[in-house]
C-alpha positions in Angstrom: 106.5 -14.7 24.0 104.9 -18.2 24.2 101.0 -17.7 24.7 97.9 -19.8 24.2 94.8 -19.7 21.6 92.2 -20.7 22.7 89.4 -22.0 19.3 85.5 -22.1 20.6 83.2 -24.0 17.8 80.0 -23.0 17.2 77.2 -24.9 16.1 77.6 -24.2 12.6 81.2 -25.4 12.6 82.5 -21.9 12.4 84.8 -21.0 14.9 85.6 -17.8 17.5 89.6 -17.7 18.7 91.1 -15.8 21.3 95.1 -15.7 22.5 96.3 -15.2 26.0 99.3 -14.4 27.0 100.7 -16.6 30.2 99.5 -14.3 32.9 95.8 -14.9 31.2 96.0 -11.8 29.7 93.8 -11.3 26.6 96.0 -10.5 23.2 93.8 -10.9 20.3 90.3 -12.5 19.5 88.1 -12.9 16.5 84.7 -14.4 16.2 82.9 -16.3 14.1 85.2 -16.6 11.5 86.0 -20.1 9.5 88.9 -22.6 10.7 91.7 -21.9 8.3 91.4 -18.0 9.6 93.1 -19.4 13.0 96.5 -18.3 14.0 99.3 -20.7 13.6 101.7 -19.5 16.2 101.0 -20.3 19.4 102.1 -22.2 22.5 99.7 -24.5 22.8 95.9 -24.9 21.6 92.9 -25.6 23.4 89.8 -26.3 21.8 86.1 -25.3 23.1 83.2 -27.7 22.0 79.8 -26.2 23.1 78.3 -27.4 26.0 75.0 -27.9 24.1 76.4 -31.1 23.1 78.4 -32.4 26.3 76.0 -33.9 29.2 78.7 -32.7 32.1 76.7 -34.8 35.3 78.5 -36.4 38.6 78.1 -39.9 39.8 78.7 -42.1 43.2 81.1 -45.4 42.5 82.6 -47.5 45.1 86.0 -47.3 43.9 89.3 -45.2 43.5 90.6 -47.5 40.7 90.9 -45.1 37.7 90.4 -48.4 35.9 87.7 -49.7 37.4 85.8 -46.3 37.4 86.1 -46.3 33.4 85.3 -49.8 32.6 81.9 -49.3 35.1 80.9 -45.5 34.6 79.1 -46.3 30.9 76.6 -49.1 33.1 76.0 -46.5 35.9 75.0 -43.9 33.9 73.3 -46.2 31.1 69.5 -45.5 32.5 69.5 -41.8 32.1 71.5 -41.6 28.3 68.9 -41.7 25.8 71.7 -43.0 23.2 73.6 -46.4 23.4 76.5 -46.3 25.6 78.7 -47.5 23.1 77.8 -44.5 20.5 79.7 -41.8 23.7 82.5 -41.1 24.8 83.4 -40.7 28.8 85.8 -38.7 29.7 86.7 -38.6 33.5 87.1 -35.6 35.7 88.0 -35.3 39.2 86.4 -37.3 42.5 84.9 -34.6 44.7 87.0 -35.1 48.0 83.6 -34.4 50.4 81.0 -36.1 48.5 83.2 -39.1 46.6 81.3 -38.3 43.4 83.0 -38.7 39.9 82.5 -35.7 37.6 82.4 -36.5 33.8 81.8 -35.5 31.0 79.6 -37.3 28.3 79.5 -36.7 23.9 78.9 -38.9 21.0 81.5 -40.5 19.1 79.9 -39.1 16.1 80.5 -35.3 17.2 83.8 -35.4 19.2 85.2 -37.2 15.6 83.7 -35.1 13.3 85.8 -32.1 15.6 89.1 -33.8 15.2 89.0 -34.2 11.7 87.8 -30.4 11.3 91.1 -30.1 13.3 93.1 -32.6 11.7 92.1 -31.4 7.9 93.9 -28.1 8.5 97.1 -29.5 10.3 95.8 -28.6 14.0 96.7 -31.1 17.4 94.8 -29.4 19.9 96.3 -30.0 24.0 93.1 -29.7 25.0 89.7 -30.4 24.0 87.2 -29.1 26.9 83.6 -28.1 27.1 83.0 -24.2 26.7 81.4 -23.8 29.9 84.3 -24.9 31.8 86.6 -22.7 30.4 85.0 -19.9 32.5 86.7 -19.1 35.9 85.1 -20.4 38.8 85.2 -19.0 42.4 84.3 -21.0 46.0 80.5 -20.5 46.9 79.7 -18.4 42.9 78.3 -19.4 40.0 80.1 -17.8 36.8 77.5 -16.9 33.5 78.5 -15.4 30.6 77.0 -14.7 27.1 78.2 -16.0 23.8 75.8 -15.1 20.9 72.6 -16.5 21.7 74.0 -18.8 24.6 74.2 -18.5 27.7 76.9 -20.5 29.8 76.7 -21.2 33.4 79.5 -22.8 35.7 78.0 -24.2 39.0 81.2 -25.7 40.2 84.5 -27.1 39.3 84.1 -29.7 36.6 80.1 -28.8 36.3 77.9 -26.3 34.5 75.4 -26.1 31.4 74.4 -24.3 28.4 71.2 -23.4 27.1 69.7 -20.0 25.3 69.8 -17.2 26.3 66.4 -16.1 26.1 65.6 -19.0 28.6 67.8 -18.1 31.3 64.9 -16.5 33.1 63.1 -19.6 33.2 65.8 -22.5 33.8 68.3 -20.7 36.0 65.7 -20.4 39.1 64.8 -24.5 38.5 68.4 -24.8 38.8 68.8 -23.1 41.9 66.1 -24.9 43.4 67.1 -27.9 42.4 70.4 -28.1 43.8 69.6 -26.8 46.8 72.3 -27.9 49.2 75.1 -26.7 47.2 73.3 -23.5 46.4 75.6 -20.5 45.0 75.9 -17.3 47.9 76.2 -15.1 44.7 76.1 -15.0 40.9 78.9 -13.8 39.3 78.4 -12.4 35.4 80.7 -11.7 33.0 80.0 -10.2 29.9 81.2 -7.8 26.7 79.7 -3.8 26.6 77.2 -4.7 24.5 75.5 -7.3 26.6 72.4 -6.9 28.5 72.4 -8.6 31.5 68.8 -10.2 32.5 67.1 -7.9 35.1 65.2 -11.0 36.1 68.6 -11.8 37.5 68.7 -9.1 39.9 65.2 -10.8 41.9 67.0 -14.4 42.4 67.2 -13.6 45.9 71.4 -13.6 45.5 73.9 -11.4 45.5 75.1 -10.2 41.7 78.8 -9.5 40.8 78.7 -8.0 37.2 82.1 -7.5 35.5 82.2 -6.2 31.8 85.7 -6.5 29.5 85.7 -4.0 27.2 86.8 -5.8 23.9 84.5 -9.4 24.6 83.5 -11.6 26.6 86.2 -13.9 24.9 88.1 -12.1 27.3 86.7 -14.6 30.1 87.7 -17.9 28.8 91.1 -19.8 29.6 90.8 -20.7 32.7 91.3 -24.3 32.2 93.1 -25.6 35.5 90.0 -27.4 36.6 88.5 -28.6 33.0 88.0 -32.0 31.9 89.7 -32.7 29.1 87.8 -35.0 26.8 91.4 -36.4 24.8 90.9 -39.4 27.1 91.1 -43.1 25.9 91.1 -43.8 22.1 91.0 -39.4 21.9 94.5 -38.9 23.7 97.6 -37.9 22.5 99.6 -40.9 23.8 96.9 -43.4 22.0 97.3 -41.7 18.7 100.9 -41.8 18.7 100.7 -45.7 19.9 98.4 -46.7 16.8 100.7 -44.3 14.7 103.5 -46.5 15.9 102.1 -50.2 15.8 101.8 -51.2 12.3 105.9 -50.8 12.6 106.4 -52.5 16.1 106.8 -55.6 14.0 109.6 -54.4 12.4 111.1 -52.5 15.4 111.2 -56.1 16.5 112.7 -57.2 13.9 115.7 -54.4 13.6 116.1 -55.1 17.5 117.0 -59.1 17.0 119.3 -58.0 14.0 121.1 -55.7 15.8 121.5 -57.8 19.0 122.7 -60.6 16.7 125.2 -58.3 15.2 126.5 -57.5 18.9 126.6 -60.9 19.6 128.4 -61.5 16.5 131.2 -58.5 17.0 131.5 -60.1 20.9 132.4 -63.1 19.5 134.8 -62.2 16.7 136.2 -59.7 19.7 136.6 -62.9 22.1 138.4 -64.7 19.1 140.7 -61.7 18.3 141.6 -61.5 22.2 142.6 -65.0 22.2 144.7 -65.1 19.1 146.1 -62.2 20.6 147.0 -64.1 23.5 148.1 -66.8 21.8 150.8 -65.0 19.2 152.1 -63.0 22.5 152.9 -66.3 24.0 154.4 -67.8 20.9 156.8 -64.1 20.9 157.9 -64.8 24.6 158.9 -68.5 23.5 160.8 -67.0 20.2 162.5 -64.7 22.8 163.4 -66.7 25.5 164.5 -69.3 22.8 166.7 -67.0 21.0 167.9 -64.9 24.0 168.4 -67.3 27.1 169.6 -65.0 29.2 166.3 -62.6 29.0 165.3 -62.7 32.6 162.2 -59.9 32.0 159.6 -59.6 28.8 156.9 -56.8 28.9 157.0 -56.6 25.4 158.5 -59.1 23.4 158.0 -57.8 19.9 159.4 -54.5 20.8 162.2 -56.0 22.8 163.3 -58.5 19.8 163.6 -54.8 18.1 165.6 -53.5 20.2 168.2 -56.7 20.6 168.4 -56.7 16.6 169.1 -53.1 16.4 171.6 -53.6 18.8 173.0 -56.8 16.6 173.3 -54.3 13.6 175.2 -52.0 15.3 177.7 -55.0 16.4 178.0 -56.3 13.2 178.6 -52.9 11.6 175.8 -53.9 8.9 174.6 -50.5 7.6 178.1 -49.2 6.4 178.4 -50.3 2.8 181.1 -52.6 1.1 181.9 -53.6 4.7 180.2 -56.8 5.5 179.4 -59.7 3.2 176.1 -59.8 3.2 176.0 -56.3 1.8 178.4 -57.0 -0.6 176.4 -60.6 -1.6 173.1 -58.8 -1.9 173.6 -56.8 -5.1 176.0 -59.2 -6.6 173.8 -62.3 -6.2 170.8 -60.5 -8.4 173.0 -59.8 -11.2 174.4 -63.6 -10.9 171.2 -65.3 -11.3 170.1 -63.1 -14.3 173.1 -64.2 -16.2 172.2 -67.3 -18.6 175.2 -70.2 -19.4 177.3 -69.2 -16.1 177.9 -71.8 -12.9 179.2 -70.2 -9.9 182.3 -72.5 -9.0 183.4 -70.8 -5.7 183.2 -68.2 -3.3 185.5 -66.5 -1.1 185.3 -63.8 0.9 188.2 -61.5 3.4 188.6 -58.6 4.4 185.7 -56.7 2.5 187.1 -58.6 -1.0 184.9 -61.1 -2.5 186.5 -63.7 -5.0 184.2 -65.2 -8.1 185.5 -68.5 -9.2 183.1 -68.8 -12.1 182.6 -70.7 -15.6 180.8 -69.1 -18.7 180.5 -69.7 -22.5 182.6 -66.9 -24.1 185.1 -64.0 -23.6 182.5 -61.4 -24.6 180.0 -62.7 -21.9 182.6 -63.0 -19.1 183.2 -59.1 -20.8 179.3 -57.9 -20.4 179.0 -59.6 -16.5 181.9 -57.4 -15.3 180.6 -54.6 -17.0 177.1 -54.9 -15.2 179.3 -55.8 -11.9 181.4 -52.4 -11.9 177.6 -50.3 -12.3 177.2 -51.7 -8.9 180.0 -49.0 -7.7 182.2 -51.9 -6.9 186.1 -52.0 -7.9 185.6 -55.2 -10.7 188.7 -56.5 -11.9 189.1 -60.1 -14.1 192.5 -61.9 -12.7 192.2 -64.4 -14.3 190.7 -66.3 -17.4 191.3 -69.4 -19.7 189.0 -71.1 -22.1 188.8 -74.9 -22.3 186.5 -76.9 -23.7 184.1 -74.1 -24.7 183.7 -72.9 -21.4 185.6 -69.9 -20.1 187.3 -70.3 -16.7 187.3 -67.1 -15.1 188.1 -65.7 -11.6 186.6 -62.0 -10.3 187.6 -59.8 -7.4 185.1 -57.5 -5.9 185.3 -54.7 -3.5 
């Protein structure tokens, strides 16, 4: 069954995994182990980076132009970064619908790179990349903490939330609450592992407390990552990887493309040519037609039609029965004719399926040898008549 991993770095670079199946349900988790030890079946893989590292902050701009909003949100949050706006990464969130502010989400170039290539080193392509703290669930009118080693990881909203130690929740969760006091939480909600101890200073905030314990770990709480911001935006996200995988070869795409529309320019051509010769022979086999049979009043198909008025010509002329016609009888006869050296073909005659030699040639013995080679023909071969004169044998042969 397809399910999700979800891989939570820690600051040492080691890593804690958990899968979930796709109703959220935890399957397995392991913490604090190193990368390699990560499962490598899964549906799809979401990576935590701690919130530590991640200013997550929202911000008024007068615009709804997605472009706009990225090109201007490094300048309008430039006076309270300590670090050069070019040395982070922005990635956008959503626009709060009541208030118009843009949540975002703030990290070094530096960090977020040196998290890929952990990733990339060991074959990984994560689909998401989020902070930790907003892969806790979040409820209307509730702020979601949980505890992860020595963190602990608070979600005040949507797309906002912050990490810091544990041991100073006392102290910087009431500043928090005081200072955002117009979107102040109606209750805290906590969710934690069985060996957690909750904070009894959390109990005097003046809210109500919601405590829910899993009883494998608090792993069990993460995954809920409908509302995260995912930081593969701009030169991080998938489709500008595969882009800058693809251009050094656009060049030759290019190049393949003209080829091959040349190619289909060239076969059109040749095509158009053949189509006109085409036409042109059919033509030329109508004329033929017409020419040799006048009283043709319809062609469809002159080449097959010639066929057919030659067939029928054979049968008339009784051509295919042997001994019968004088081209059949001529055929045979004319091979063995022009083979024979020192003989002059006088006269021919021809009736009745008999053909007549009148022939001269050089000796008796000759004359002797051609009617020989005549008769293998199957033909009845008989000399009627021969004189010599002069050297030269006159001689006439009857065939049939």
């Amino acid at each position: 069954m397809p399910f999700s991993l979800v891989c939570r770095f820690h600051d040492d670079f080691h890593i804690s995994w958990a899968t979930f199946n796709s109703t959220g349900k935890l399957l397995n988790a392991s913490t604090h182990v190193e990368l390699t030890h990560l499962p490598r079946q899964y549906h799809q893989l979401i990576v935590l980076i701690p919130s530590t590292e991640i200013i997550l902050t929202q911000v008024f701009l007068p615009t709804k132009q997605r472009q706009k909003i990225i090109q201007a949100l490094p300048y309008a949050l430039e006076e309270n970064l300590a670090e050069e706006i070019e040395q982070l990464h922005f990635a956008l969130g959503q626009r709060d619908p009541i208030s118009g502010e843009q949540a975002v989400a703030i990290i070094a170039h530096q960090r977020m790179e040196a998290y890929l290539k952990l990733l990339a080193d060991v074959q990984l392509v994560p689909a998401m990349v989020i902070p930790d703290v907003l892969a806790l669930p979040q409820t209307n009118n509730s702020w979601t903490i949980t505890f992860l080693e020595n963190l602990a990881l608070v979600r005040t909203n949507l797309q906002t939330g912050f990490a810091i130690e544990a041991d100073s929740i006392n102290v910087i969760l009431p500043l928090a609450l005081a200072e955002d006091e117009t979107q102040a939480p109606q209750q805290l909600t906590v969710l934690t592992a069985p060996n957690i101890d909750i904070p009894t200073e959390l109990y005097g905030l003046g809210l109500p407390l919601i405590e829910e314990r899993h009883s494998i770990t608090a792993l069990a709480w993460l995954n809920q990552t409908a509302q995260a911001i995912n930081l593969l935006q701009g030169r991080y996200s998938l489709k500008t990887k595969t882009a800058n995988l693809w251009r050094p070869w656009w060049l030759t795409f290019i190049l393949l493309g003209l080829w091959g529309s040349m190619e289909i320019v060239k076969e059109v051509a040749e095509f158009q040519q053949l189509q006109e010769q085409r036409l042109q022979l059919n033509q030329q086999m109508q004329t033929l037609y017409r020419n040799t049979f006048p009283e043709a009043q319809r062609i469809v198909n002159p080449r097959v039609q010639m066929e057919q008025k030659l067939q029928q010509l054979r049968a008339t002329l009784n051509i295919n029965q042997p001994n019968n016609h004088f081209l059949t009888l001529l055929t045979p006869i004319s091979s063995i004719l022009s083979r024979t050296t020192s003989l002059k073909l006088k006269q021919l005659d021809y009736h009745q399926g008999r053909l007549d030699l009148y022939i001269e040639i050089t000796s008796f013995q000759k004359l002797e040898q051609l009617k020989k080679r005549l008769s293998q023909l199957g033909l009845t071969t008989e000399v009627v008549s021969a004189i010599s004169r002069k050297n030269q044998v006159e001689a006439r042969i009857q065939l049939q």
